[in-house]
Structure formats: C-alpha cells, structure tokens
N, C-alpha and C positions, 0 to 999 in steps of 0.2 A: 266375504265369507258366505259359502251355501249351505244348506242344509238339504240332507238327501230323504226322500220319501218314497220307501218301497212298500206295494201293498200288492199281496194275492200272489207276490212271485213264486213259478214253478218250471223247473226241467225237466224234461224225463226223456232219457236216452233208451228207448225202444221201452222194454214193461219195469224199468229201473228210474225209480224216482230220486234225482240227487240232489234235487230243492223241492221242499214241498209246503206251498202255501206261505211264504214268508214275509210277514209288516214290521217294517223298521222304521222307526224315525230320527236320524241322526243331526243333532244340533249343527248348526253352523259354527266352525272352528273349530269342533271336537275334533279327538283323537278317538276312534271307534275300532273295536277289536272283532274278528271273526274267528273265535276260538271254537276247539272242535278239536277231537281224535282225527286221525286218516279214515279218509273215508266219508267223512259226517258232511258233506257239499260246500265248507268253507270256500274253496277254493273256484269252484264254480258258480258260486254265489259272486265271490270279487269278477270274475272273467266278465259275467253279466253285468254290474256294473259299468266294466271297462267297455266293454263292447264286443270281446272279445266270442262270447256265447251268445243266439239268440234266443231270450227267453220261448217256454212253452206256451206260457200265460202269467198277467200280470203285469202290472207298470211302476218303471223307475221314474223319479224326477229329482231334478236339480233344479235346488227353486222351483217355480214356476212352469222350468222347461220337461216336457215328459223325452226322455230319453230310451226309453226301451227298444227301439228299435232302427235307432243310430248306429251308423259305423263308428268305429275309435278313433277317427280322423275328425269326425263331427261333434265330439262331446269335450273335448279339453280337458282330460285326464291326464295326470303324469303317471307314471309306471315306476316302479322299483321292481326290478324279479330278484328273485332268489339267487340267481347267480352271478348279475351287476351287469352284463351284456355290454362291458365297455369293451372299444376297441384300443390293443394292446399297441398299434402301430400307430396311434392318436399321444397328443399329450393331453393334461388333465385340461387345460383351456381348452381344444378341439374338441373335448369328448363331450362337455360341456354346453359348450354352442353351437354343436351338429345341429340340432333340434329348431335354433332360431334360423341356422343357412337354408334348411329344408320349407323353411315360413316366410323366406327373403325378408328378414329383420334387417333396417337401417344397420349399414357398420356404426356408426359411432351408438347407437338405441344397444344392439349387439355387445358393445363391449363392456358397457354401463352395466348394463343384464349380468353377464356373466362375471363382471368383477365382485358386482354385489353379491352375487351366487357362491363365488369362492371365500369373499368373505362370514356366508353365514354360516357352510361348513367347516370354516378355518382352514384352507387349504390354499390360499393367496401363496405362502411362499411355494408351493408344492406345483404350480400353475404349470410351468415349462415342463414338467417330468413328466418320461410313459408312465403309461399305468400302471404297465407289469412295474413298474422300479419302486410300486407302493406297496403298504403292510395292507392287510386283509382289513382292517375298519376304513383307512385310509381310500381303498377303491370304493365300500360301503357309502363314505360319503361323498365322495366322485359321481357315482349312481344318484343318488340323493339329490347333487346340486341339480345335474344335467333335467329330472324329473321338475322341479323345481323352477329354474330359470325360464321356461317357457310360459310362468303364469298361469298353471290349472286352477278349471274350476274347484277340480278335487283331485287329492293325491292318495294314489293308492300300493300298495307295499304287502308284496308275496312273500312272507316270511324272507323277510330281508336280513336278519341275524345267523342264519341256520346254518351257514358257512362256515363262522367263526370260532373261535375257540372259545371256553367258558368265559375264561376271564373278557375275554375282550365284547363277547356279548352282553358282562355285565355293564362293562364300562360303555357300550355304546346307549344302553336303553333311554337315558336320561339324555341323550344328547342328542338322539333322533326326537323325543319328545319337544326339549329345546328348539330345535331346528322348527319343526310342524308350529310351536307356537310362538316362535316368531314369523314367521312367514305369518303366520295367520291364516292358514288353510283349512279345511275339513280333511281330514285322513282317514281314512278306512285301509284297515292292516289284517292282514292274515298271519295267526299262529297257531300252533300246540301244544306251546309252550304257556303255560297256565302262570306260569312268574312273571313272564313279557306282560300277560295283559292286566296283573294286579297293580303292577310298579309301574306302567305307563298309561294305562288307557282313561279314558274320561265315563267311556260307557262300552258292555262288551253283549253283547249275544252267544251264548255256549249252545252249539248247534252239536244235532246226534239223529244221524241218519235220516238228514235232512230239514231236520225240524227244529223251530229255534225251542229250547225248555227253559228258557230265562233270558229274558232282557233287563238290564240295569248297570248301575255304578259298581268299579268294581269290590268295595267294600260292605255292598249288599248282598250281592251273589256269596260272597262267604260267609259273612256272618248269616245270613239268613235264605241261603241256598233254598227253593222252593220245591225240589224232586234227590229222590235218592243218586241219581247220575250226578246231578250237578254237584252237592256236595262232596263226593267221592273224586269228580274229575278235579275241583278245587281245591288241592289240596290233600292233607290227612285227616280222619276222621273218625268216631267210633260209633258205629250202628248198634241202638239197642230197640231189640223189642218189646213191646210194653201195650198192655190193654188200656183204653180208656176206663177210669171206675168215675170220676166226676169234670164237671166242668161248673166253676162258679167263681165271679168275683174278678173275671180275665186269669187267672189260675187251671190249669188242667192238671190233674192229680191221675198219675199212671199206675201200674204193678207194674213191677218189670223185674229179673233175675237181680236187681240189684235193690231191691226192695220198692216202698215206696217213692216217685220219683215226681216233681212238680216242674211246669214248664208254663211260662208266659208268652210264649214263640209260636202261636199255630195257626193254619188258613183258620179266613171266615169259616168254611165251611166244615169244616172240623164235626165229623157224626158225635153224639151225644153218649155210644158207644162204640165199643169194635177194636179192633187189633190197627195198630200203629209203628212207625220206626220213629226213632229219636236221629238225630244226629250232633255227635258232642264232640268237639275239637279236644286234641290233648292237650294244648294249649288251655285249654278253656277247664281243666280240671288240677285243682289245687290242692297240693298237698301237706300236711303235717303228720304231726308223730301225734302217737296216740296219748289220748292225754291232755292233749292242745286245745286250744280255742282257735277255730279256723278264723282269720281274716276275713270278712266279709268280701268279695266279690264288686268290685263297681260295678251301682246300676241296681243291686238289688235294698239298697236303703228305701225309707216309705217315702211315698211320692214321686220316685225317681224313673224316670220314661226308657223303658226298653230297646227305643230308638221305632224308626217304622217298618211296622210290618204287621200285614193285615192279619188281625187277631189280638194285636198285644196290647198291652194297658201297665199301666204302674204296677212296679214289682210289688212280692209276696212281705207282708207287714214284720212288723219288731221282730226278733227271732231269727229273721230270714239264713242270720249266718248259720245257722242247725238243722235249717230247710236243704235235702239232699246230699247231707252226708254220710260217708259208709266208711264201715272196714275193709282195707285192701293188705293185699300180700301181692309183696314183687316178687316175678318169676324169672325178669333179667335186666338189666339197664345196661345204656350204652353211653358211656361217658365222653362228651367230644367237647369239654374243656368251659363253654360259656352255657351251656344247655346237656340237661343227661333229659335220656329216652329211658323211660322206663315202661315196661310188662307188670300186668298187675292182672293178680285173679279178683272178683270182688263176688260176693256173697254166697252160699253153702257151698261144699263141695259138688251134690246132685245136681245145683242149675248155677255150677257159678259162671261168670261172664270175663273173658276178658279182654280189659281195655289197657291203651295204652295212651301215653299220659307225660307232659313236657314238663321239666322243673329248668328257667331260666336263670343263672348264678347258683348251681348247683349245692345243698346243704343239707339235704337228707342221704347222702349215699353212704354214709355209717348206717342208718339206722336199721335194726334189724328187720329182717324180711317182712316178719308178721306182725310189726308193730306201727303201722301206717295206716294213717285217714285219708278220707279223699273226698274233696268236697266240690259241688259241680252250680253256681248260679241259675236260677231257674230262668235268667235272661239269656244262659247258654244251652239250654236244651231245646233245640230246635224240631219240632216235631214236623215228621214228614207225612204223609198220605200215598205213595206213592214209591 
C-alpha cells in the first residue's frame, strides 16, 4: 500500500487557475474522495495525479517516489473513466487482460492474474461474455477488474458511477469500496456526488474553484463543516445569523432571530465579538409539543465531549435539556412515510427565521401548527466565521 503526498500543487490554463496551491496527504490503503461542484478542478487534480496533466508547479509522490512529472506509463496507476472504455468486440477475460498482453505478462502469471481479478469482482461465471451482453454495474466492474489486475501503485476512479441508474449506483458504492479493500490499494475517486463520498470514503477534500476548503473524515466535514460552502455543499442545513454577546466556559452565547442561542462548536479563533452564521442540520433539531419536556440531545449531558473540533470542550451543565429551546410554527411538512420535513417559522413575526427541520418515525404531524417546540444541542450549532 502507498500513500500519496501532494504539496504546492498548481495549474493554470493561460490566466485561469483550475488547481491552486493544493497539500494532500492520503493514507496508504485509503479510499480518498475528490468532491467538488463542476468546475471546482477535481478532475484535473486526478488527471495530475495520473499523469495525464503536467502540473504548473508543485510535487506529487508516491511513497518515496516524486512523480510529478512522469508520463502514465511510468507511474503504475490503474484508470477507471467515467464511461468504462471496454472493448465491446472483447470478452470480459480479454478486456481484462489487455493491460498485462501490453506488459508481455507470463501466460500462465496472465491467467492467475486475471482469474483472481474476476473473482474479486465476482464476474468469474460472466468471463466468456462480450461486454455489450452486460448490465451497466456488470461492465462497471469489468472496468474495475482490468484497472485492477495489473497491480497499481494507486487506483484512481473518474466518477465511475455517473452512468448508472440510482438504484444501481446505490447498490454499487459498497462494493466498489469492498473491491479497493480487498485489494488493499490507495484509491483516489472523483465525484459530485456528496452521498458517494459520505457512504464510501475514508478521507475527502471538498474542493471550490480550485481550492481545497476542508480536508478530513467524512463524518467530520458534516458534522462540523469548517466554512459556509462546505456545509451547504454537504448536505442540508439551516444558516442563522447571530452576534457574538459572550464567550466563557468553551460556551459561546449568541443573539440571533431565534433568541438567545449557545453553541460549543467554534474555530480557535473565534473574535470575542462581531457578527457570525450558525450552521444547524434539520436533522440535528428536535421537536415536541409544547408543553413537553424536550429529551436531552446526546452529547449535551455534564462532562460529555463534543467529539473534536477546534474550539470545543464539554457540553453546557445540568439544565442543558432547556438550553436553546424555542417556539415554532410550521408553515408546511412533507410527509414521506419514515421521515416528515417540516417548515417552521421561529420567533416574532418582525425578525422571525425560518428553518427547516427532520422528524424521523413521524408523531407530531396532528399536532397543531402553533403549538410546537424546537430544541437544538449546543453540540449542534456549529458556528461558522466565513
């Protein structure tokens, strides 16, 4: 297994910058995500890896080896594109072991290779058949093996789903994943698809016009998203504004249209005062009828660690279940059987705010419009700077 290390990578296509300044350090054996809107240089960031682009400035390496300025004959990369580039007048064995006839691989080394290859896609009985005579995942992992069977240092994957149809890009994600760790390979994958990189990746970088705005696990980048883009791109979220009035205690105590509002979630650098956004998942806001005693929130009990993220500290003490609760009125819900979506205005009419807000196993949808709580953990109010 390698691990890859890009530091200062940059392109620029005449006064158009489509990578700029990029340090990555990608574990050996990871599955590594290049997420990004169209546009944002994902994809020219992989090419550079492959060999495909010659960077501007800045060095790649594999292990040890510095690679930036190798051909892709020289780097032992495998390739997945976007659209499989098998040959349809091939069977799935030829298409597979094109790559070692081109390397004059031993026949019998050859066939060892390739059997094992089909068996780690599961495609051994599928061996003899053209390609056209397969379903759309089935060429997917055809592409896969042939990438594969040659033994890369690193394998890399251009939005290799985007073909597919929903379901069947559900069904592949877990099995491309499968596949990268058995093999035991480093993978580096290109998508835009923000689901692909939450449910398969090991670590992603969300790149935006060029520039990486967060590196990390994918369950850090959500929950604690470090810029307004990021959150927004990950996912759904509700942006509120809010002044800073204190900070003490790892506690930040906001004003905001929904009243008073506390939040354990913020950079070091956090000014002491000034104007700030929140970012609060709907998910992360809990509801009851008014009246109720809100359930406390995991995470906000005393003593209990917010998880890491620079700024935070043990949640807000006894009481905490009362800490950032409000009056809400829904203004629409959308009922889809295991989860309703609800619309909700929250506090006066002149500045009221609104958010919207997930109830899993649905049991407030009787309850009258204007007789709903809404309570929000101060380990879920993530404050941004940016």
């Amino acid at each position: 297994m390698t691990p890859i290390r890009i530091r200062g990578l940059t392109k620029r296509f005449g006064d158009t910058v489509a990578v700029d300044h990029i340090d990555l350090d990608i574990s050996p054996g990871d599955l590594f995500f290049l997420l990004g809107p169209s546009g944002c240089g994902k994809t020219t960031l992989l090419r550079m890896i492959a060999g495909f682009t010659d960077p501007t400035s800045g060095t790649i390496h594999f292990g040890e080896q510095d690679v930036s300025h190798l051909p892709p004959n020289k780097r032992n990369t495998g390739m997945v594109f976007q659209g499989y580039a098998l040959w349809p007048h091939m069977t799935v064995r030829q298409n597979v072991q094109f790559g070692l006839e081109v390397r004059k691989v031993p026949k019998d080394e050859m066939t060892r290779r390739v059997d094992e290859a089909l068996r780690r896609v599961q495609l051994t009985p599928q061996a003899e058949r053209k390609t056209n005579q397969l379903s759309g995942g089935q060429q997917q992992r055809v592409a896969l093996a042939r990438a594969l069977v040659i033994e890369p240092t690193v394998l890399l994957l251009d939005e290799p789903l985007s073909n597919l149809d929903a379901k069947l890009r559900l069904e592949m994600r877990q099995s491309i994943r499968r596949i990268c760790k058995d093999a035991g390979i480093t993978a580096v994958y290109v998508t835009h698809d923000q689901h692909e990189a939450l449910s398969m990746a090991d670590g992603v970088v969300v790149l935006n016009y060029g520039k990486a705005m967060q590196v990390g696990p994918p369950r850090e980048l959500y929950e604690r998203p470090a810029s307004r883009f990021v959150a927004d791109f990950l996912g759904e979220t509700n942006f509120v504004a809010g002044e800073v009035k204190e900070r003490a205690g790892g506690v930040v105590t906001l004003e905001t249209a929904m009243g008073t509002l506390r939040s354990t979630v913020f950079p070091q650098d956090l000014p002491a005062t000034g104007n700030v956004t929140c970012s609060i998942r709907p998910e992360c806001i809990k509801l009851f009828r008014e009246g109720e005693t809100p359930v406390p929130a995991p995470g906000i009990s005393p003593g209990t660690s917010p998880g890491t993220y620079p700024g935070t500290s043990p949640s807000v003490a006894p009481g905490a279940a009362h800490v950032n609760t409000f009056h809400a009125t829904r203004t629409d819900v959308v009922y889809l059987g295991s989860l309703a979506q609800y619309q909700l205005r929250v506090g006066d009419n002149q500045h009221a705010l609104a958010l919207k807000a997930f109830e899993l196993n649905p049991r407030l949808l009787d309850t009258p419009a204007d007789q709903l709580m809404c309570h929000v953990s101060p380990d879920d109010v993530v404050i941004l700077t940016d």
